[in-house]
N, C-alpha and C positions, 0 to 999 in steps of 0.2 A: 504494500500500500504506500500512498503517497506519501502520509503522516511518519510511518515507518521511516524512509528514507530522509527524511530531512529532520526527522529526532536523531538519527543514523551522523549528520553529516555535524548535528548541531554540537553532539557527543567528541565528533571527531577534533572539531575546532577548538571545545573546551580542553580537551588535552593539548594542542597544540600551545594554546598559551601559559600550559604549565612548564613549558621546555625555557630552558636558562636561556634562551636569545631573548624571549620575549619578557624575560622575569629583568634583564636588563636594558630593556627598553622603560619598564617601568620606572627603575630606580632612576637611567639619564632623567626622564621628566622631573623626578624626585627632586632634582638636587638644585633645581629653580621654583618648582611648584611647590609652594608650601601644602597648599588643601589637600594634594593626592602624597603627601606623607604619611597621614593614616590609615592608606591601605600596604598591606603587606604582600597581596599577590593579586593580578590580573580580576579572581575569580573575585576577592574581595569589593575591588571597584564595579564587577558584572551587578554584584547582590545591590550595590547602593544605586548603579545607574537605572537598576526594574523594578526599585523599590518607591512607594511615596509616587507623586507627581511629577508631570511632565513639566511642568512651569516651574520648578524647583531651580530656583537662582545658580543652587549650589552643584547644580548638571553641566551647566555651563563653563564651571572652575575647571570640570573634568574635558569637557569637550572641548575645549581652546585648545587647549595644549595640545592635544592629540591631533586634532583639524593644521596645528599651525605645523608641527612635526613631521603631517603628510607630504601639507603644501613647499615643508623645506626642503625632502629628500625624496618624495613618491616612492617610499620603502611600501612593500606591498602586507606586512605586519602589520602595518597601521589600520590600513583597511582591513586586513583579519580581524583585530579586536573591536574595530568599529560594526561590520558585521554581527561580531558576538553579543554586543552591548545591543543593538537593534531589535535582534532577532525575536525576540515577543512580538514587536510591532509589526513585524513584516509579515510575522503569519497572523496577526490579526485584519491587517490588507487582505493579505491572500483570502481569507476566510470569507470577510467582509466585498469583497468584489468577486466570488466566485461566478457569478451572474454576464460577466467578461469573456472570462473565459472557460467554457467548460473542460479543458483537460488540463486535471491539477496539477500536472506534473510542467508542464510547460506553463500555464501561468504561474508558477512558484521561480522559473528559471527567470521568466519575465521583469517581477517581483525584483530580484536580486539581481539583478543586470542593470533593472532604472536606478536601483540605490545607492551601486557601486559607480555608476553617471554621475549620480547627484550626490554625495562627500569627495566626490573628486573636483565639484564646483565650487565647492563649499568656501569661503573667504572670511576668514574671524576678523579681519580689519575692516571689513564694511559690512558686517555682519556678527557681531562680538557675542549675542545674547538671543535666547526665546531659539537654541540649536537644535533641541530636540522637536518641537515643533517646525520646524523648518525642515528637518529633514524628512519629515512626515509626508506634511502638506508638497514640498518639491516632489517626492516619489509615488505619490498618486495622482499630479499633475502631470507631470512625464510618463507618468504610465500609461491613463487616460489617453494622453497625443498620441502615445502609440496606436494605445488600441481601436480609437478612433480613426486612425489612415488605415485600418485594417478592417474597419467597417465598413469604410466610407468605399476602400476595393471592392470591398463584397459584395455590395449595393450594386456596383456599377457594371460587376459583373452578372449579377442577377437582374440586372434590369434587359443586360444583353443577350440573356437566355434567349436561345432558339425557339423555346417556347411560348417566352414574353415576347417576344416581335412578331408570331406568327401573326396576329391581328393587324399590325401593323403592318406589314407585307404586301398586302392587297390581296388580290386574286390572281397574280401571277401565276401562272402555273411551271413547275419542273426549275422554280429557282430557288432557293435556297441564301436566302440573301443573308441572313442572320448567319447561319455556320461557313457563307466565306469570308464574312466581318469576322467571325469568332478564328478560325485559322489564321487569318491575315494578323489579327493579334498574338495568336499564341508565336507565329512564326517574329515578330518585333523582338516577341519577351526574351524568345529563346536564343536570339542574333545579341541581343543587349548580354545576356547572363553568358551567351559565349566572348563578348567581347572582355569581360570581368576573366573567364577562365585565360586567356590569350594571353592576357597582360600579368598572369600568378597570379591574379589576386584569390581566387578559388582552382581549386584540383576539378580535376572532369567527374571524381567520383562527384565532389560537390556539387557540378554542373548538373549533373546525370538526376543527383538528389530533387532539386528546385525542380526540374522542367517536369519530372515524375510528380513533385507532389504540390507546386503551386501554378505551373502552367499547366500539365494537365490535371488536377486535383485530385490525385489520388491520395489515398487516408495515408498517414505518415509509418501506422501498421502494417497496411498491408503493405507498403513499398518495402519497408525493411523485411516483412515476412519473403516478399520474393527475391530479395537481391540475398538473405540470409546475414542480414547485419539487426543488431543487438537494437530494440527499439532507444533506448536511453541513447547509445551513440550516434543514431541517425539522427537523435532528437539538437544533439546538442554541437554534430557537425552542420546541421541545418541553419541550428542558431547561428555558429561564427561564421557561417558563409553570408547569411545575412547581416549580420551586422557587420562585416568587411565591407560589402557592397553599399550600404547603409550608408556608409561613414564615407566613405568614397565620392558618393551622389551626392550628398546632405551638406548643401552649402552652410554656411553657421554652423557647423556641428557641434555637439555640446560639451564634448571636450578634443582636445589634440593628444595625440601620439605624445609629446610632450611634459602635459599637463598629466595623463595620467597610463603611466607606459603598457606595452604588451604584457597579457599574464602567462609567464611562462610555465611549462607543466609541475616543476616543484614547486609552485607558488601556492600557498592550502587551499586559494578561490581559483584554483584553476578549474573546478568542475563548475562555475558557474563564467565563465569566460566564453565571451562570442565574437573574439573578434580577436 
């Protein structure tokens, strides 16, 4: 089950910042931040950051320094523990917006891909206070834009069903005007997503992926049922194909290469990385 897996992953991360890299990351903050002297370990700050309220002044002593420590070196630790400190809230989203997405496993990937966007935007000098609320409100706003250009495709491809234009059509006979509009599109989609494979940006497996399951829309099961790949990896090579191409296209994109670097595979969010 869904729930399974992401107690599984949440398990995994709480040991992760039991390990002495991360127990002296704590102490560097230590030795400038007064307020986080009274915790002794990671887990100790997890209990006080999900404990008490969200508007609690004293969240914010913890979240600066952590926010400003990302923004000094984009160590990918940072964001592990900010994840960890999050993670009630994210699956309170998740829960809370099921209604978006019906398959929980990819709205939770979803979830945690806008979150890991949005602390990577994050800016304690023009933004100092009210963090944990911000980080809220930003990732079910960026969620939302997502999920809405994915409605707003849906739409527009349902609206171009063969079956929806049959009235329109007139009474031609023996033409088919709708499935050469709908071919002539699938063949753009699939010239565009080859142009992306040409240039590396995605593998042909990748290629092969998308044109199987969002140009011709085949369920993302059975694609992996037929090719004999593992649904969870189709699920999450899918993801980073898309958001390569994403990020590529997306004028203004909402971070740079830069600002919040590749997640390489030893990185502990590397299973939630799409790009």
């Amino acid at each position: 089950m869904a729930s399974v897996s992401r107690d599984r992953d949440c398990a995994r991360l709480e040991q992760e910042l039991q390990t002495d890299e991360y127990q002296n990351l704590l102490e560097r903050l230590q030795r400038t931040e007064r307020f986080l002297r009274q915790f002794t370990t990671w887990a100790d700050v997890i209990v006080f950051m999900r404990s008490g309220i969200s508007t609690d002044a004293r969240k914010d002593d913890v979240l600066r320094p952590i926010f400003a420590a990302h923004a000094g070196d984009q160590d990918a630790r940072w964001r592990t523990i900010l994840l960890e400190i999050f993670w009630p809230g994210l699956e309170s989203i998740h829960f809370h917006k099921r209604a978006w997405d019906v398959d929980p496993h990819e709205r939770w990937q979803n979830i945690v891909w806008t979150f890991l966007q949005v602390i990577c935007r994050i800016d304690v000098k023009r933004r100092p206070d009210r963090l944990v609320q911000k980080v809220f409100n930003d990732t079910i706003h960026h969620l939302h834009d997502e999920y809405r250009r994915v409605w707003t495709r849906a739409d527009r491809e349902l609206a171009m069903d063969p079956e929806n234009l049959h009235a329109l059509s007139g009474r031609v006979e023996g033409i088919n005007f709708a499935r050469i509009d709908l071919r002539e599109r699938q063949q753009i989609e699939i010239q565009r997503l080859r142009q992306h494979m040409e240039a590396g940006r995605i593998s042909e497996p990748d290629w092969l992926l998308l044109i199987g399951t969002r140009v011709y829309g085949q369920s993302l099961i059975d694609y992996s049922r037929l090719v004999g790949l593992d649904y969870q990896v189709a699920m999450k090579r899918r993801q980073r194909a898309e958001a390569v191409i994403h990020r590529f296209e997306r004028e203004g994109r909402v971070f740079s290469q830069a600002e919040c670097p590749r997640v390489e595979a030893s990185d502990p969010l590397y299973p939630y990385a799409r790009g």
